[in-house]
N, C-alpha and C positions, 0 to 999 in steps of 0.2 A: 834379457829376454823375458816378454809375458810369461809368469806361471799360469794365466787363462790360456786357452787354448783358442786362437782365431775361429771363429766360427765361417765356416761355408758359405753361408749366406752375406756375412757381413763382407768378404771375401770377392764375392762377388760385386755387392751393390759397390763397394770401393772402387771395384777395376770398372764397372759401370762406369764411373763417374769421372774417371784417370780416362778415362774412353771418348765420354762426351764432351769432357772440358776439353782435350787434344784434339781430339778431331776436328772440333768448334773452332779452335782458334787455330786451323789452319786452313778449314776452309773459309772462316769469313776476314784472313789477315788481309787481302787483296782490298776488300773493301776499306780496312784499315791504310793500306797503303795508297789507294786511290784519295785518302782523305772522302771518304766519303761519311754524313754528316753523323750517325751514331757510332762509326767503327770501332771508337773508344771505347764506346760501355758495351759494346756485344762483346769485344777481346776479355773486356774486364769480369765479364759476368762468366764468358769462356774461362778463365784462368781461374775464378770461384767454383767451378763443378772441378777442376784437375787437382784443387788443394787441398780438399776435406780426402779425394780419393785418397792421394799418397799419405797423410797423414792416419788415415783410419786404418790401412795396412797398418801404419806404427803403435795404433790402439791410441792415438789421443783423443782423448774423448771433446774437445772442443771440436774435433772437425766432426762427428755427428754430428754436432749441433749446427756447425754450419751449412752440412750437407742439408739437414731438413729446410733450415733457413732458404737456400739454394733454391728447392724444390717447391717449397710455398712461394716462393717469388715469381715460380714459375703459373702457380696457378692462380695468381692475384692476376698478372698480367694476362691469362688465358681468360678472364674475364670478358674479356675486349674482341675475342675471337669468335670465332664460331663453337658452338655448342661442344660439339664432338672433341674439339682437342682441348678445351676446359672438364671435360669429363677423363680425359686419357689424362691428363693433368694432375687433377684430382685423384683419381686411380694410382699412379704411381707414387705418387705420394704417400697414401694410406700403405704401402706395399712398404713403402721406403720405410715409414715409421716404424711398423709392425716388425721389420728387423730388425733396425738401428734401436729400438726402444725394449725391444724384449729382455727379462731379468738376465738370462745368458750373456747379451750382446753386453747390456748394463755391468755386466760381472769384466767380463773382457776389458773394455774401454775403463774401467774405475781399478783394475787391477795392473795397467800398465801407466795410468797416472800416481800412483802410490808408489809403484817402482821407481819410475821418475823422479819425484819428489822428495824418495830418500836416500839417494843417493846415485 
């Protein structure tokens, strides 16, 4: 067990993301199953927001980083869209970082990697 204490917020943005990768890849599996021509990379990119969630409950700190990753990909490709949801993009983003990156969060995720690693 973490001697950090989970934080609240990291707590959340986790299940957030245990949320959207799940949901994601069950509503767009059809398309997957239709063979239809991206269903691959949306499952894939679905199954990348479900994995940092459940790992970031366990405090490994590579899935923050994937999470962020995750989220900036999202606003790279929001580039392409209309303003508004490049901007909600953008926004949650900064939101994401701001927890995931905070010295707390940083203590949490580095103190369950240290556990890890020694044993």
């Amino acid at each position: 067990m973490n001697a950090t204490k989970r934080l609240v917020s990291v707590t959340i943005a986790a299940c957030v993301y245990l949320l959207v990768g799940t949901v994601g890849f069950v509503y767009h599996f059809r398309e997957l199953m239709a063979l239809q021509r991206d269903g691959i990379l949306v499952e894939l990119t679905e199954l990348l927001a479900a994995v940092p969630g459940g790992f970031m409950l366990r405090g490994r700190d590579w899935a923050r980083w994937l999470a962020l990753a995750w989220m900036a990909f999202h606003v790279a490709i929001s580039v392409f869209d209309p303003f508004h949801k490049l901007a909600v993009h953008a926004g949650l983003f900064v939101v994401i970082a701001w927890i995931l990156l905070r010295p707390a969060a940083a203590r949490y995720f580095q103190g369950s990697e240290a556990q890890t690693n020694s044993g």
